[in-house]
C-alpha positions as a Markdown table, in Angstrom:
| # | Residue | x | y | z |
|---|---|---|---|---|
| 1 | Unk | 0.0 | 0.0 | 0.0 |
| 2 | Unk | 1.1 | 3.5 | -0.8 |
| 3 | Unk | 2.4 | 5.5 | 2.1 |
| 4 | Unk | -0.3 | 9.0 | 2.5 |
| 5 | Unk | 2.1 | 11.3 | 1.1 |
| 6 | Unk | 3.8 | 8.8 | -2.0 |
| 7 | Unk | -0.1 | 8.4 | -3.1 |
| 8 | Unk | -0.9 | 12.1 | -2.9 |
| 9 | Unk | 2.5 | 13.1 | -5.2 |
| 10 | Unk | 1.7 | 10.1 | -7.6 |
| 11 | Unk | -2.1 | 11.8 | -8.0 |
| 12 | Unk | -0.3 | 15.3 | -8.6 |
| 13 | Unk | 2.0 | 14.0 | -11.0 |
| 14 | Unk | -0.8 | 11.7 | -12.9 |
| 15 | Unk | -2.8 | 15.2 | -12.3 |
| 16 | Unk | 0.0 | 16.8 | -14.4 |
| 17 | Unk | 0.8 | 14.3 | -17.1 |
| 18 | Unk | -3.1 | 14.4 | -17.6 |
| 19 | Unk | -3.1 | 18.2 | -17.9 |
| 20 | Unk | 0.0 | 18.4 | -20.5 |
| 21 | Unk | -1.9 | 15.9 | -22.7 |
| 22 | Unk | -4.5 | 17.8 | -22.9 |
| 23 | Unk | -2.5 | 21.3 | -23.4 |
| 24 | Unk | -0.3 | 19.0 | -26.1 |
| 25 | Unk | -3.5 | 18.4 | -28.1 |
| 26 | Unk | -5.0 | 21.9 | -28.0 |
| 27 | Unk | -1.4 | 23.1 | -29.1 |
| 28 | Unk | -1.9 | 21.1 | -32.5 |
| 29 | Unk | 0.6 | 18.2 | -31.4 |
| 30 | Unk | 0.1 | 15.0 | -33.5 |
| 31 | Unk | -1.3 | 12.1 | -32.3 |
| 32 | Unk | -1.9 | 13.2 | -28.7 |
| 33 | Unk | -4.2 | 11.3 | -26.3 |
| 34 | Unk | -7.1 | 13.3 | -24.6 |
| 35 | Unk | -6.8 | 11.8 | -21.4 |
| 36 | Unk | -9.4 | 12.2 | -18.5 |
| 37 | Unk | -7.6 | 13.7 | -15.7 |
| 38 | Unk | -10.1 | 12.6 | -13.5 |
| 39 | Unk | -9.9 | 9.0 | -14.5 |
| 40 | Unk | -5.9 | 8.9 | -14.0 |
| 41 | Unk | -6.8 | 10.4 | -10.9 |
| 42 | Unk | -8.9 | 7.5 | -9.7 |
| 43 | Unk | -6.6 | 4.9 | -11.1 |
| 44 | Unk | -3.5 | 6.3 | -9.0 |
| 45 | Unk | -4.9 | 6.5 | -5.7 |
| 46 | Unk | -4.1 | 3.9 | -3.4 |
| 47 | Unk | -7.2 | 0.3 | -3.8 |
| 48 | Unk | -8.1 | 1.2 | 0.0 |
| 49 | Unk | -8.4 | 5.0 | -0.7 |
| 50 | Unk | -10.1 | 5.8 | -3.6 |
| 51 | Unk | -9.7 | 8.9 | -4.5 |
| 52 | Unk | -13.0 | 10.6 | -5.3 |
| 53 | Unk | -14.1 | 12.1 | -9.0 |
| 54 | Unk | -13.0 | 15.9 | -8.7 |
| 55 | Unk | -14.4 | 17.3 | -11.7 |
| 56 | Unk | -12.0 | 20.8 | -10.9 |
| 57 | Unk | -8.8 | 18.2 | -12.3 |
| 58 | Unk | -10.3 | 17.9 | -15.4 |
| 59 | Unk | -9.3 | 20.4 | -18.5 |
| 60 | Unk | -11.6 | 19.7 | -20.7 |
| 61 | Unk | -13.1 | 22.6 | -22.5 |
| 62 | Unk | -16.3 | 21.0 | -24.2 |
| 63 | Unk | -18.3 | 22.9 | -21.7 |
| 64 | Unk | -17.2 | 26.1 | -23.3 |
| 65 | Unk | -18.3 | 25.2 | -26.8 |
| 66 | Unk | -21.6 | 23.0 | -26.3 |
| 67 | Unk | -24.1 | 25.7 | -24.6 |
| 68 | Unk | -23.3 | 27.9 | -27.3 |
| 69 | Unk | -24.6 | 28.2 | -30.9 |
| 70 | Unk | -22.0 | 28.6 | -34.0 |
| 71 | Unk | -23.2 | 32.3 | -34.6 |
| 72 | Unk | -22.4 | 33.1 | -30.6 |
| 73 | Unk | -20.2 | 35.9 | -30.9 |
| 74 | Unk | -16.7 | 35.9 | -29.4 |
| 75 | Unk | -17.5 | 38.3 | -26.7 |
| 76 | Unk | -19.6 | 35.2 | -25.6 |
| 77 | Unk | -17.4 | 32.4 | -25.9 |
| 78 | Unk | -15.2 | 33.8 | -23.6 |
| 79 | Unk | -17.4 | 34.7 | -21.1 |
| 80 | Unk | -18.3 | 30.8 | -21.5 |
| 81 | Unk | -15.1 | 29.8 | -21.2 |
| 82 | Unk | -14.6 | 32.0 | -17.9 |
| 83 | Unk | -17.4 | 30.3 | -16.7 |
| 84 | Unk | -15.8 | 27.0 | -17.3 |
| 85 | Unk | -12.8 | 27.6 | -15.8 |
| 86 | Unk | -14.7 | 28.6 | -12.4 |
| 87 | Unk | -13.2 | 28.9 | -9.0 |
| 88 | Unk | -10.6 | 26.7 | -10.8 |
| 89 | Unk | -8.4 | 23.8 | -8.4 |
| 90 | Unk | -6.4 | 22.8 | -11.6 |
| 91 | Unk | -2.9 | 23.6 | -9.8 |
| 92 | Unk | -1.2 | 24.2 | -6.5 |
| 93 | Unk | -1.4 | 27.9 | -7.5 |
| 94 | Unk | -4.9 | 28.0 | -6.5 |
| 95 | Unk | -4.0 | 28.2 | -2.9 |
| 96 | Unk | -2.1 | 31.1 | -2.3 |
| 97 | Unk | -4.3 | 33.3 | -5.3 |
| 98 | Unk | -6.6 | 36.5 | -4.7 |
| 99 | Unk | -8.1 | 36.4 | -7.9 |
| 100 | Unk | -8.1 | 34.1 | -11.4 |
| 101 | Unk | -6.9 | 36.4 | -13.8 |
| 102 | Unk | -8.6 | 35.5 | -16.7 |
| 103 | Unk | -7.8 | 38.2 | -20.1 |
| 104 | Unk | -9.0 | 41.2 | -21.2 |
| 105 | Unk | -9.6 | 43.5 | -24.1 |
| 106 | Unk | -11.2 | 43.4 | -27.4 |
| 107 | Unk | -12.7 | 39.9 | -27.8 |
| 108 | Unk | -12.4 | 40.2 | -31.8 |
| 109 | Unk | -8.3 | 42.2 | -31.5 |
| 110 | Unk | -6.7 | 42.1 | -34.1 |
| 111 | Unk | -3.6 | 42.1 | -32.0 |
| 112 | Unk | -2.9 | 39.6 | -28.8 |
| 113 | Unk | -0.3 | 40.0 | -25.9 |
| 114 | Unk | 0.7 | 37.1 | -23.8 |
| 115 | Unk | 2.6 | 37.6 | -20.7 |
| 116 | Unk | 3.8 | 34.9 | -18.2 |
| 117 | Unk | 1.7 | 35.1 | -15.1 |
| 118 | Unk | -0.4 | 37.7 | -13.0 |
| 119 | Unk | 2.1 | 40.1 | -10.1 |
| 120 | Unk | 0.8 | 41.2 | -7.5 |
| 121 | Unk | -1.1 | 44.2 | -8.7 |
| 122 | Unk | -2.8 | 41.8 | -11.0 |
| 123 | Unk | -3.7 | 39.1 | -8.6 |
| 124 | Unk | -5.1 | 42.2 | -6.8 |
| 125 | Unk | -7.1 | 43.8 | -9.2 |
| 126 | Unk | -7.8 | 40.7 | -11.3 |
| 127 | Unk | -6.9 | 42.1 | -14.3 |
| 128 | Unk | -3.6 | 41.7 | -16.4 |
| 129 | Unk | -0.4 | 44.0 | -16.5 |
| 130 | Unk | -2.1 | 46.6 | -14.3 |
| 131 | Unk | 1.4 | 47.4 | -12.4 |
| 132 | Unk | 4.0 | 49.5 | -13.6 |
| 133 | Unk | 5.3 | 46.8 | -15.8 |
| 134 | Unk | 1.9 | 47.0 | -16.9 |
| 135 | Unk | 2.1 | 50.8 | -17.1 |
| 136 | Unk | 4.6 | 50.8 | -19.5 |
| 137 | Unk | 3.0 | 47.7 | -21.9 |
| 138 | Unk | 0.3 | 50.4 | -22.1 |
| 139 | Unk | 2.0 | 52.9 | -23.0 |
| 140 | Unk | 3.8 | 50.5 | -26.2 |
| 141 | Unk | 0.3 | 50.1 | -27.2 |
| 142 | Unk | -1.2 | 53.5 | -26.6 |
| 143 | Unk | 1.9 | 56.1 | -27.1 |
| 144 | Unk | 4.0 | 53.7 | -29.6 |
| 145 | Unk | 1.4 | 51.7 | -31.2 |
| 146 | Unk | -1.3 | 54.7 | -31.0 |
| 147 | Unk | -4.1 | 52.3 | -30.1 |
| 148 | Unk | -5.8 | 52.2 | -27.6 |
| 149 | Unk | -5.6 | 49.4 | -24.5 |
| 150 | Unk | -9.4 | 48.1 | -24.9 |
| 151 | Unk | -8.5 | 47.6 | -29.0 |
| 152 | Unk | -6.4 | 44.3 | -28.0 |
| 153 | Unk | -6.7 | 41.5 | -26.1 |
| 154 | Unk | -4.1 | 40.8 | -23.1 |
| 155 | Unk | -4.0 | 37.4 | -21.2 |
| 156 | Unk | -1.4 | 35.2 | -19.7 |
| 157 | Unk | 0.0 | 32.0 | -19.6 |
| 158 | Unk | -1.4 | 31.1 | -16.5 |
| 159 | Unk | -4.4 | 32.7 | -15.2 |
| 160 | Unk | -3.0 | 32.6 | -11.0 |
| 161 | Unk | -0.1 | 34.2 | -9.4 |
| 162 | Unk | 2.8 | 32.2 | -8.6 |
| 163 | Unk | 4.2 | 32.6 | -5.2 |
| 164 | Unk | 6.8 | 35.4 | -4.6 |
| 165 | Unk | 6.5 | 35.8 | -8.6 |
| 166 | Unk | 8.5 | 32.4 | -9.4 |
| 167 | Unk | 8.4 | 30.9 | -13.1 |
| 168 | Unk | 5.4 | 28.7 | -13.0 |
| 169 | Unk | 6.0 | 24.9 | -12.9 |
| 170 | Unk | 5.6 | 22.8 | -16.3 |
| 171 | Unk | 2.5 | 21.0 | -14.4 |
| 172 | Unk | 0.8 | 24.6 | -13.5 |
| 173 | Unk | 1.8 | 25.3 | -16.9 |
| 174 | Unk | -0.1 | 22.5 | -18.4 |
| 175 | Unk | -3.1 | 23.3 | -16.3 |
| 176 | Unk | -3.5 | 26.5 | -17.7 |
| 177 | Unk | -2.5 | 25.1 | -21.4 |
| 178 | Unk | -6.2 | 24.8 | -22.6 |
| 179 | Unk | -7.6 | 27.6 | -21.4 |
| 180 | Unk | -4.8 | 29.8 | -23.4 |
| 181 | Unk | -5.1 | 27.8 | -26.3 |
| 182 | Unk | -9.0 | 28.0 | -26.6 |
| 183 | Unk | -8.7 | 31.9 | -25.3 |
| 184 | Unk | -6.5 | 32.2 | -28.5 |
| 185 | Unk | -8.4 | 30.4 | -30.6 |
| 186 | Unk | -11.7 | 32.6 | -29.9 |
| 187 | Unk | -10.4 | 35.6 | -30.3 |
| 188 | Unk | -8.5 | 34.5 | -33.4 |
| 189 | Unk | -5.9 | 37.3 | -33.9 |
| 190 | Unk | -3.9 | 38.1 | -36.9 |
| 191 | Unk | -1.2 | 38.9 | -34.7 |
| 192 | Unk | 0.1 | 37.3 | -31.2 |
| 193 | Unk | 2.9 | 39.3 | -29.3 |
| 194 | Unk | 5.1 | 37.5 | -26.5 |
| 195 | Unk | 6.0 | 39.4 | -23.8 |
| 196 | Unk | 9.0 | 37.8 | -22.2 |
| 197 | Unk | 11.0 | 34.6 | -22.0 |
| 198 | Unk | 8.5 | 32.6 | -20.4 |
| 199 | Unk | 5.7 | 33.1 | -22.7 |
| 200 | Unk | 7.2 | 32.8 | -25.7 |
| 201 | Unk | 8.9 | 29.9 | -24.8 |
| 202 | Unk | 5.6 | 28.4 | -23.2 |
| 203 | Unk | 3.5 | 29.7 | -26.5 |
| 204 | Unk | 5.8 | 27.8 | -29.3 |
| 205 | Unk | 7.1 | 25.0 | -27.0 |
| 206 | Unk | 10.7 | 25.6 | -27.0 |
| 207 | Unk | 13.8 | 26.3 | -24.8 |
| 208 | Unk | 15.4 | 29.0 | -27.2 |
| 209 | Unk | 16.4 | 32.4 | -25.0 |
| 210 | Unk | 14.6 | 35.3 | -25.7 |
| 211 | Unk | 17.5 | 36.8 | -26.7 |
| 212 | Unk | 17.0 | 34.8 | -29.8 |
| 213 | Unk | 13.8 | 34.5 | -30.0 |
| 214 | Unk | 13.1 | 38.2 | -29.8 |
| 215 | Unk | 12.6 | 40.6 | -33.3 |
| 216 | Unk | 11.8 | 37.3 | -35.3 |
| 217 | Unk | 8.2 | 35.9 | -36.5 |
| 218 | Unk | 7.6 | 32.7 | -35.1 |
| 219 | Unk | 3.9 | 30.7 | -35.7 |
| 220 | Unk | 1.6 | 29.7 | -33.2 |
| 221 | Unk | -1.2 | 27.2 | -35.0 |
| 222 | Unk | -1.0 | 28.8 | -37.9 |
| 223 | Unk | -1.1 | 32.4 | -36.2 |
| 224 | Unk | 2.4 | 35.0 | -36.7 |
| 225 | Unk | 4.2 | 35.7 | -33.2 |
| 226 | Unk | 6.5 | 37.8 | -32.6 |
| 227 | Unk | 8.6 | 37.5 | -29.3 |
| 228 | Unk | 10.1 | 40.6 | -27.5 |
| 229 | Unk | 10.9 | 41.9 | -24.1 |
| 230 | Unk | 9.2 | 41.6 | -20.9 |
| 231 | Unk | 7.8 | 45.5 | -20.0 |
| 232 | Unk | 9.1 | 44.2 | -16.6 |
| 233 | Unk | 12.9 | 44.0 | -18.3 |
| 234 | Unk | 12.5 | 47.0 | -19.7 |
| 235 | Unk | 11.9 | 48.9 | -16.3 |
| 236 | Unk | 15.1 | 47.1 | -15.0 |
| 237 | Unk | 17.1 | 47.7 | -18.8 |
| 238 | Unk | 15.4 | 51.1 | -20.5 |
| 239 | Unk | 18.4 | 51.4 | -22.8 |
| 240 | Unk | 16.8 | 47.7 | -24.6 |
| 241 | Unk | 13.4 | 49.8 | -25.8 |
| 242 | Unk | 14.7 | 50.3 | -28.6 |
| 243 | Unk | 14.6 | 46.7 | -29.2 |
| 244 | Unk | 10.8 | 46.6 | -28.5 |
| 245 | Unk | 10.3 | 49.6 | -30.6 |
| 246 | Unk | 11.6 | 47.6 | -33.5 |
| 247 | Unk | 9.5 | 45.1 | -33.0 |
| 248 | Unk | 6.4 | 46.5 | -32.4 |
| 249 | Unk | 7.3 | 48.5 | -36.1 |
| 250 | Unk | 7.7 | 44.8 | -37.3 |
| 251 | Unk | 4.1 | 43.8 | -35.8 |
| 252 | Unk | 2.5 | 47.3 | -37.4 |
| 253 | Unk | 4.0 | 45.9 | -40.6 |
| 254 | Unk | 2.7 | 43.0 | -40.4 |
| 255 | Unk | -0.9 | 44.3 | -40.0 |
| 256 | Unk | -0.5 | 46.2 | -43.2 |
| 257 | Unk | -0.3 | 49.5 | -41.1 |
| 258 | Unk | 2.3 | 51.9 | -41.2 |
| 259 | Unk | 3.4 | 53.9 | -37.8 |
| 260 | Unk | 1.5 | 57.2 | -38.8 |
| 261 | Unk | -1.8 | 55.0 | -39.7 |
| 262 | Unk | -1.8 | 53.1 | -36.7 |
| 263 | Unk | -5.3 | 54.6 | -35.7 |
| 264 | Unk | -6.9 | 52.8 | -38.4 |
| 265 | Unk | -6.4 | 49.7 | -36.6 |
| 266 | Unk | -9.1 | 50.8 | -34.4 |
| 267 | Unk | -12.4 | 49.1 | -34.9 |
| 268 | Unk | -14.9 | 51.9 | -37.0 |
């Protein structure tokens, strides 16, 4: 018989192998099992201790789609989709979080940012990049970009703050994977900007620095990405926004809007 705490690590990892299957096949990787989180669950736990069916470890997302018609607009499929999620127990994150912060922004943007994870600020307010790394992303978009905030759509990586503002874990990660992927996939950009190491990395699946990464077009399922700097780098480095700057000329670009036009990208 498993000792208490060997069963209850054996469930997390099971938990998290579950959870990065599913994040594997919403990420457009081949020939990946959708495996039921729940039912790995129950098949780890120790014969004499069952564990019992917690729906919360599950990330499947077919209650987002099914309540919906095909004409529902987007503004609708996410609110769906937030509903889904709920007071969500996918992770360990759960415990220390104020708020799920879930995206926000123009549900039919043209334009997408991903950051890693909410700060403080955000786990606050529930809302993404509201602190001053957030200050300055704001400005890119407002002062550089000359759009306005509520034109694009912002989200993260993962939706809960991790402790003390660590990376998140690979199985936290993988928790989060579907809810990204289907956030993406609803508000269907033409454009998807990574903010940062992390999310870049997370977003195309690699281990390549930023410092690589950064000022060239990557794909995301079909959709251009362009990594750049974290606005949080840039408050510790200023001198590199001149970096950003080129690549948020590249993005414009690749909108089919030049620098002085970038109003137009405003919905009429």
């Amino acid at each position: 018989m498993f000792e208490p705490d060997v069963s209850q690590e054996l469930q997390r990892l099971v938990r998290a192998l579950a959870a990065h299957a599913e994040w594997l096949g919403w990420s457009g990787a081949p020939a990946v099992p959708r495996w039921d989180a729940v039912t790995l669950t129950v098949a780890a736990a120790s014969p004499e201790e069952p564990a019992p069916a917690d729906p919360s470890s599950a990330t499947d997302l077919a209650g987002a789609r099914a309540p919906l018609p095909e004409e529902a607009t987007a503004a609708a499929r996410l609110v769906a989709l937030r509903e889904a999620i709920g007071d969500c127990r996918r992770c360990r994150l759960a415990s220390s979080r104020t708020r799920i912060v879930f995206g926000v922004g123009d549900p039919d943007a043209r334009l997408l940012f991903v950051g890693e994870g909410p700060g403080r600020d955000e786990d606050l307010q529930g809302e993404p990049f509201v602190g001053k790394a957030g200050q300055l992303l704001t400005d890119i978009i407002e002062k550089g970009m000359r759009l306005r905030r509520s034109d694009v759509y912002i989200c993260n990586v993962v939706k809960c703050r991790p402790p003390e503002n660590r990376d998140p874990e690979p199985d936290e990660v993988a928790a989060c994977g579907s809810f990204l992927a289907r956030q993406i996939e609803i508000v269907a950009p033409e454009v998807i900007v990574a903010l940062g190491r992390f999310a870049a990395q997370a977003l195309l699946s690699t281990t390549t620095p930023i410092g690589k990464l950064r000022g060239g077009w990557q794909e995301y399922r079909g959709i251009p990405v362009m990594p750049t700097l974290h606005p949080a780098y840039l408050l510790r480095n200023p001198g590199d926004k001149r970096l950003v700057w080129e690549d948020v000329k590249k993005v414009m670009e690749r909108l089919g809007l030049p620098l002085a036009a970038a109003e137009k990208l405003r919905p009429a």
